[in-house]
C-alpha positions in Angstrom: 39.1 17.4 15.8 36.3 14.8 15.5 34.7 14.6 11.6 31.3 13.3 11.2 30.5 9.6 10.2 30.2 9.2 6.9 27.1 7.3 5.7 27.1 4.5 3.6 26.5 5.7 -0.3 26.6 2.1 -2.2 24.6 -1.0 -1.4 28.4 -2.7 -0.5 29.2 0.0 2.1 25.4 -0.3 3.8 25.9 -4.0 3.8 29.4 -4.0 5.6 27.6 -1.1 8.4 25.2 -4.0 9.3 22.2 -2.0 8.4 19.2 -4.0 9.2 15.9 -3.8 7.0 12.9 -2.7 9.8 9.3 -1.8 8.3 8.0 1.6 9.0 5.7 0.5 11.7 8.8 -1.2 13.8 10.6 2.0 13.5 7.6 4.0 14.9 7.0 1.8 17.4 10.6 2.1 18.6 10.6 5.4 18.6 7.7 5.6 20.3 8.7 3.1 23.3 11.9 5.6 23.3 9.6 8.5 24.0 7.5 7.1 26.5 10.5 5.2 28.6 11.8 9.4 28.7 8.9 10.9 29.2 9.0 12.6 26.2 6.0 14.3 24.9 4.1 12.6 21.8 2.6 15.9 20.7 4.3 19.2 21.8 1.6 22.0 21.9 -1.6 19.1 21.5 -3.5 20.5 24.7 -6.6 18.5 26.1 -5.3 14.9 24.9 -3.5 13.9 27.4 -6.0 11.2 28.8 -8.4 10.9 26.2 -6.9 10.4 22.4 -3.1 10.4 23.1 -3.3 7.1 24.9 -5.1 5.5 21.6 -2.7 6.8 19.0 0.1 5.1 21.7 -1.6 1.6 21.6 -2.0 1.8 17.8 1.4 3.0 16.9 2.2 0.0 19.9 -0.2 -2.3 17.8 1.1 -1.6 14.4 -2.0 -0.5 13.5 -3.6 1.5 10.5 -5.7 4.7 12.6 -8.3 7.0 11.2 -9.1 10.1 13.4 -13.2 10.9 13.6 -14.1 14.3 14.8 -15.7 17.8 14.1 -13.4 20.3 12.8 -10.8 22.6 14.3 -10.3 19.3 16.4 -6.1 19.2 16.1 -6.6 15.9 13.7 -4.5 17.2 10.6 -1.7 18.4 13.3 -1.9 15.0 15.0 -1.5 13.0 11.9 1.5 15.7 10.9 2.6 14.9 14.4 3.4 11.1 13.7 6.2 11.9 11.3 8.1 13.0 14.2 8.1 9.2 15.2 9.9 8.1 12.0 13.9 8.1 12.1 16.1 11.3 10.8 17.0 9.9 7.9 16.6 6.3 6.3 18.8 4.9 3.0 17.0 4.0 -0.1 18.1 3.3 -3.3 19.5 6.7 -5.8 17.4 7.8 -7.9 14.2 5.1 -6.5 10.6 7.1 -7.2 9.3 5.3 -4.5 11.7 5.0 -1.5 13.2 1.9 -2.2 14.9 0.4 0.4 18.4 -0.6 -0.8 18.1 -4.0 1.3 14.9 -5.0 -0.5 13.9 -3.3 -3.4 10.1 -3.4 -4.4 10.0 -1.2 -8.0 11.5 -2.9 -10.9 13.3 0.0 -11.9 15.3 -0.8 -8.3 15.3 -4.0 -8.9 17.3 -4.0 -12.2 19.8 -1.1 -11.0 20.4 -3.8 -8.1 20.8 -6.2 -10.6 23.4 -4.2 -13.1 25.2 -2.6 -10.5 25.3 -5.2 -7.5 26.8 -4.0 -4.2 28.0 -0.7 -6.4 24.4 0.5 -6.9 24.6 4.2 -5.2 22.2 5.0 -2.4 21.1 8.1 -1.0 19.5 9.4 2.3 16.2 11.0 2.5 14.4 12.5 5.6 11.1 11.9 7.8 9.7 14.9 5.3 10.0 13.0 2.4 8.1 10.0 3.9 5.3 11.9 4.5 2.2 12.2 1.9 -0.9 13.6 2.7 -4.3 13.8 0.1 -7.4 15.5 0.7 -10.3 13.7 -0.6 -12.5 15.1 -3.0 -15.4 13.2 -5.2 -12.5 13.5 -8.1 -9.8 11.8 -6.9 -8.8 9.5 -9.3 -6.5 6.1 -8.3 -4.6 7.3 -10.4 -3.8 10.3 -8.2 -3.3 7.9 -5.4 -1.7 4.8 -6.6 -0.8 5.6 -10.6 -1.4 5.2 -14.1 0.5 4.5 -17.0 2.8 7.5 -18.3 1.4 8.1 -21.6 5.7 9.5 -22.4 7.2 6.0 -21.5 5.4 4.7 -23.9 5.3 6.9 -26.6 9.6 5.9 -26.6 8.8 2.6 -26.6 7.7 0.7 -23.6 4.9 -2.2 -23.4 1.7 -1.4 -21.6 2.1 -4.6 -19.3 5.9 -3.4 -18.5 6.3 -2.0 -14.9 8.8 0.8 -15.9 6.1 2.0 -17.8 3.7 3.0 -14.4 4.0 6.7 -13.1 3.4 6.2 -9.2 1.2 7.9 -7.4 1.0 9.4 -4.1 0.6 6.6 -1.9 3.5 4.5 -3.6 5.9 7.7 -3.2 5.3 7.3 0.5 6.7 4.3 0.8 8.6 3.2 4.2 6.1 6.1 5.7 3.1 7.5 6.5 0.4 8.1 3.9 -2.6 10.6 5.3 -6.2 10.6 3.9 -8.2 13.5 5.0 -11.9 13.7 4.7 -12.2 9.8 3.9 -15.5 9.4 2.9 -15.5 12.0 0.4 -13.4 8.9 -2.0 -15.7 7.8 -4.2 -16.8 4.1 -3.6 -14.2 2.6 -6.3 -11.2 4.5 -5.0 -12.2 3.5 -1.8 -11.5 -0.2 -3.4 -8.5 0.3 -4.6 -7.4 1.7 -1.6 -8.8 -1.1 0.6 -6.9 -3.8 -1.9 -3.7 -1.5 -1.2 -3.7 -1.8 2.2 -4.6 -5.9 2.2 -3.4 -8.0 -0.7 -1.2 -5.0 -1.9 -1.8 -5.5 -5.2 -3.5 -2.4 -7.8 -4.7 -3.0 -11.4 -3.5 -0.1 -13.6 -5.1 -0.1 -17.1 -6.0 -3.4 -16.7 -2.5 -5.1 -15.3 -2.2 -5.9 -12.6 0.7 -4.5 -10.4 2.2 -6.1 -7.0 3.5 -3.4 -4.9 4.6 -4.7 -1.5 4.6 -1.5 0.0 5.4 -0.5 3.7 3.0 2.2 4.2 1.2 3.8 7.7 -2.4 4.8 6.4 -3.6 7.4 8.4 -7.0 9.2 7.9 -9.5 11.5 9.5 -13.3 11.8 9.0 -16.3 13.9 10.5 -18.3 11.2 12.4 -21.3 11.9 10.5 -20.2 11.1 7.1 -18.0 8.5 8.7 -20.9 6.5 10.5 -23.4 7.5 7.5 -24.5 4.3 5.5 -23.1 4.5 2.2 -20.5 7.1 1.9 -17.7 4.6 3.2 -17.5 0.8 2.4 -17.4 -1.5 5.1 -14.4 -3.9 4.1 -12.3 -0.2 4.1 -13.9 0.9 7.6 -12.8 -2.8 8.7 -9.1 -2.4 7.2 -8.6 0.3 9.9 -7.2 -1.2 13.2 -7.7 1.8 15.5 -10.7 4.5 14.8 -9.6 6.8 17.5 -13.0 10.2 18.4 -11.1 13.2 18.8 -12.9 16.3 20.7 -13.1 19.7 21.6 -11.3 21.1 24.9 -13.2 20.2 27.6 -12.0 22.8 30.2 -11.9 26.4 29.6 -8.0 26.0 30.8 -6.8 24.0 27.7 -9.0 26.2 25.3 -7.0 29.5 27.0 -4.0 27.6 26.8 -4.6 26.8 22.9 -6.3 30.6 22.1 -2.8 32.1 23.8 -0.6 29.3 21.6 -2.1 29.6 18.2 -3.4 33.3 17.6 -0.9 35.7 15.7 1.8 38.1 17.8 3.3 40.8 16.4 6.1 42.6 18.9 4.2 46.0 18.9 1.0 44.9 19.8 2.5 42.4 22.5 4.6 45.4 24.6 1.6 47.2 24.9 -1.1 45.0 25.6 -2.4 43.7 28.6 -5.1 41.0 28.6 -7.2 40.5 31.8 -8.3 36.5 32.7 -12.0 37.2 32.5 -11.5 38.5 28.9 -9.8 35.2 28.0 -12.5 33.0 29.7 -15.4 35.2 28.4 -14.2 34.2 24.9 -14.0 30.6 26.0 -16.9 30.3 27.6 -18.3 32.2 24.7 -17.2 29.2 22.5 -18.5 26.5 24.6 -22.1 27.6 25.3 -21.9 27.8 21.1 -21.0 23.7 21.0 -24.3 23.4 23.5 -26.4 26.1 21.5 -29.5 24.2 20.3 -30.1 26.6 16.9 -26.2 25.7 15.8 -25.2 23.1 13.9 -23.6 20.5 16.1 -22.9 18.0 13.5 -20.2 20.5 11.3 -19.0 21.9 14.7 -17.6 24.9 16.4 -14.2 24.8 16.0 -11.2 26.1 18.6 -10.8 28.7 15.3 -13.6 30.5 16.5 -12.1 31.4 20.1 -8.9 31.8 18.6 -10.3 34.5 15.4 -12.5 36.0 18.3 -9.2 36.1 20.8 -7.4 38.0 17.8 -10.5 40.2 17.0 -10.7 41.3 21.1 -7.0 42.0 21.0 -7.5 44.4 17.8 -10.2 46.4 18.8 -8.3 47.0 22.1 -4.9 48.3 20.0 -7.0 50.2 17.7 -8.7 52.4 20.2 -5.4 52.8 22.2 -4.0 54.3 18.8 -6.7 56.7 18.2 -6.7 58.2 22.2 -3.0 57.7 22.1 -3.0 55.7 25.0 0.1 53.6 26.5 -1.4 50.5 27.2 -4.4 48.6 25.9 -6.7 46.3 27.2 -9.6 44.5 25.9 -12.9 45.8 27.5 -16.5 43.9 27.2 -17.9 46.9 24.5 -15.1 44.7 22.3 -16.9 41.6 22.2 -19.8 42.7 20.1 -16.7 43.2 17.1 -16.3 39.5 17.3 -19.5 38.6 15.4 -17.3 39.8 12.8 -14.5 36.5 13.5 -17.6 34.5 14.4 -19.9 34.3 11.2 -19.1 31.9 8.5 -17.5 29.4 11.3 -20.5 28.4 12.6 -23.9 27.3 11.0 -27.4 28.1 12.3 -30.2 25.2 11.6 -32.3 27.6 10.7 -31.4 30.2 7.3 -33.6 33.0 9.1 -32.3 36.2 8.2 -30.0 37.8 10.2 -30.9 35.3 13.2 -26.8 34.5 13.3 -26.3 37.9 14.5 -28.7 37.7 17.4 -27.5 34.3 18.4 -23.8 36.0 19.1 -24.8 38.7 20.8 -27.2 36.2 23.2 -24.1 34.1 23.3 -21.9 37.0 24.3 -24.3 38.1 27.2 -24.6 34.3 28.8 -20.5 34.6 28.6 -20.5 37.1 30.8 -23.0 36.6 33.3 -21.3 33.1 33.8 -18.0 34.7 34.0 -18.9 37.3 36.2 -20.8 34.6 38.6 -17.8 32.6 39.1 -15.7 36.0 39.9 -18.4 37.7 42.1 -22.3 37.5 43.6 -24.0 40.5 42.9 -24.4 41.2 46.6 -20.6 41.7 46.8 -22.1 45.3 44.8 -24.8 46.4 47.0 -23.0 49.7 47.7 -22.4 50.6 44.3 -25.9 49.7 44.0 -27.3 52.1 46.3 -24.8 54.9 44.6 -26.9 54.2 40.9 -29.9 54.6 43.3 -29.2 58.5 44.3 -29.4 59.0 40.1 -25.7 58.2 39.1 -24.9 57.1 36.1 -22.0 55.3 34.1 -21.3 55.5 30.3 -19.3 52.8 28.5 -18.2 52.6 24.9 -15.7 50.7 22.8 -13.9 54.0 22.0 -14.2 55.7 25.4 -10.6 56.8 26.1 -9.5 55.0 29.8 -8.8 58.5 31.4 -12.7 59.1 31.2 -12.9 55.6 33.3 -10.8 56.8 35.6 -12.4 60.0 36.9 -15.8 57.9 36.7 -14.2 55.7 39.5 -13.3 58.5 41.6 -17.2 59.6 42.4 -18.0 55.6 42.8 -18.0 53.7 46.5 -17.7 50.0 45.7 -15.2 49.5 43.1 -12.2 49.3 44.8 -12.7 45.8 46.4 -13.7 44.6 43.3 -10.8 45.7 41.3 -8.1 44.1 43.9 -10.3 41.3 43.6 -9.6 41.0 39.8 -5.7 42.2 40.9 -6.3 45.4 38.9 -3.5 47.8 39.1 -3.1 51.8 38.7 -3.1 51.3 34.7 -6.5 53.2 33.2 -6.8 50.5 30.4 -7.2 47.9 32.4 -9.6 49.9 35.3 -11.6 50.8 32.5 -11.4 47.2 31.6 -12.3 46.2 34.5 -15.4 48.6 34.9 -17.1 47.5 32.1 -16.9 44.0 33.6 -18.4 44.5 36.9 -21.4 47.1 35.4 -22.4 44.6 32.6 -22.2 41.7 35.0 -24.6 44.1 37.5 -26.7 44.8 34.2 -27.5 40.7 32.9 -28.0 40.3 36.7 -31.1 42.4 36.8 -29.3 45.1 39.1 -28.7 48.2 37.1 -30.9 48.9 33.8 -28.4 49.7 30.7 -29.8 51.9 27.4 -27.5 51.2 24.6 -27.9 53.8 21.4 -25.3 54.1 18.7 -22.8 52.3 20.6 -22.9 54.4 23.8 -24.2 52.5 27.1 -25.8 54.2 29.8 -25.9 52.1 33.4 -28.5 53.3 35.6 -31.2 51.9 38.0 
């Protein structure tokens, strides 16, 4: 029976184990090298990157460089920055009891300093993991640097200490992430004279602190994101900060209705009783993508704040809901999302996106024309409305079709029966015997007949009517 090493616990031992001191951005960078040598991914479940912003966080990481992510939100920046941590080692020793991650080797706080100093190679040390190395701040106009790098603890001094005396200080956030990664999100939000302090942080390392100042050689990654606009807008960020940033890497939204799919599928919420029961045609999913890309091209939305990969994901959700809840009320075995579900999105839409205009209820009408160009672009990748001209000709003897989101599938069904021209369709869209997804189906191919000016549709009360 094999027993685990043991790991050094006093300066002596870690000494004797020939434990070298390495900075935080040698480690990364080894671990990085390690990963790429393999073939291991950088990002599990980061879809889209591959060629574009993955590539620049490498050469940073390679380059040792500070990074700052620009981009609109619901771009994956927060989870990219997260991601980094994973590049840090298991575990690292620092000095019991250090505030500040000392590293037994070379201590930076005084308090570490003197414990080194009383103790010698006897001075206990402890070992922390990558999530302790980790700090992350969101910027906001009242950050103060004390938040960030610290102030002087008002309790120390009461029992006695000097203002000018080290031991005195109460660290702030950046300080406790030494020998790791420190993440800044929203940069420019920092009011101008944080910004300074941060920038002299980064450089010179050194920090005034009521009025003394403090050298802290710290071994810190800063890491921040930004919107472009407030990032590129004159004023709201200093330039010697902008210019202490080595790599300022443009994130983006998916740019193929694959990777969205693939992220709308990874990130929405499962629960086991909707998942046995559900089925999901493709042209569902890429309506709701496409649905969320013709929004980031829509001239009366707000480019500049974005439309984030929440929207297809909330809308994905919604789309699933509506399907469950009318398979609960006709008691039906499976459900399936049908196109009179869509209009329940506006509901997972509003509030994520932002019109130019404030007309009243002008949102409303820009989902519903967004949900209509969806389809029609959907359906013309699928089929040409030619492929219908039979089924045509049937709506031209005075048949009719009736669609609604609470239509039980069995009505569907025996619709189908009195129809020529479905049936090629429906293997087209591999469509099996299951009324959910016929109905499903249905509803596709009538509406995509409707928005290409073949078959007239009256809608009242949430009933449609498909006639010529």
């Amino acid at each position: 029976m094999t027993t685990a090493k043991r790991k050094p616990d006093t300066l002596g031992a870690l000494k004797k184990s020939g434990y070298k001191i390495v900075s935080v951005r040698e480690e990364m960078r080894r671990n990085l090298i390690a990963r790429i040598e393999s073939g291991t991914p950088l990002f599990p479940g980061i879809v889209g990157f591959d060629d574009t912003v993955i590539p620049q966080i490498q050469n940073a990481v390679l380059a040792g460089q500070d990074m700052i992510l620009l981009g609109e939100r619901g771009q994956a920046k927060s989870r990219i920055i997260r991601g980094l941590v994973d590049l840090l080692d298991e575990e690292i020793p620092i000095l019991a009891g250090s505030e500040i991650n000392d590293h037994p080797l070379a201590p930076v706080s005084k308090q570490a300093r003197d414990l080194v100093a009383e103790q010698g190679d006897d001075a206990p040390v402890e070992w922390i993991g990558r999530d302790k190395r980790y700090g992350e701040k969101l910027a906001t106009p009242d950050i103060s640097i004390a938040d960030l790098v610290g102030d002087v603890d008002p309790i120390k001094i009461a029992e006695g200490r000097y203002l000018s005396d080290e031991l005195a200080i109460h660290y702030g956030l950046i300080p406790r992430s030494n020998r790791g990664i420190f993440c800044i999100n929203e940069l420019p939000d920092l009011a101008e004279r944080i910004q300074v302090g941060l920038f002299n942080l980064m450089e010179e390392r050194d920090v005034q602190i009521k009025g003394y100042r403090v050298r802290l050689f710290l071994d810190v990654v800063v890491v921040a994101s930004a919107n472009p606009e407030d990032y590129t807008n004159r004023g709201r960020i200093i330039t010697p900060l902008k210019d202490r940033y080595g790599a300022q890497i443009r994130t983006h939204y998916p740019r193929e209705a694959a990777h969205e799919i693939q992220i709308m599928e990874a990130e929405r919420r499962t629960f086991a009783d909707t998942e046995e029961r559900m089925v999901i045609p493709a042209y569902i999913k890429e309506i709701i993508a496409e649905f969320t890309a013709l929004a980031r091209r829509h001239p009366e939305i707000n480019q500049r704040s974005g439309v984030s990969v929440r929207v297809s994901i909330a809308n994905y959700e919604t789309v699933i809901a509506n399907a469950l809840r009318r398979a609960l009320m006709s008691h039906e075995p499976k459900a399936a999302p049908r196109i009179t579900d869509l209009p329940f999105m506006v509901a997972s839409t509003v509030g994520k996106i932002e019109l130019e205009t404030m007309e009243e209820e002008r949102e409303g009408k820009v989902i519903e024309e967004l949900v209509k160009k969806a389809v029609l672009n959907v359906f013309d990748r699928y089929f040409s409305p030619s492929d219908f001209d039979q089924l045509v000709v049937a709506f031209e003897t005075g048949s009719t079709i009736e669609t609604s989101a609470g239509m039980p599938s069995a009505d569907y069904v025996k619709t189908l029966a009195k129809f020529d021209g479905f049936r090629d369709a429906l293997k087209k869209l591999k469509v099996g015997e299951d009324p959910a997804v016929i109905a499903s189906a249905m509803e596709f191919i009538v509406e995509g007949l409707h928005l290409n000016r073949k078959l007239n549709r009256d809608s009242v009360d949430g009933l449609n009517r498909y006639h010529v």
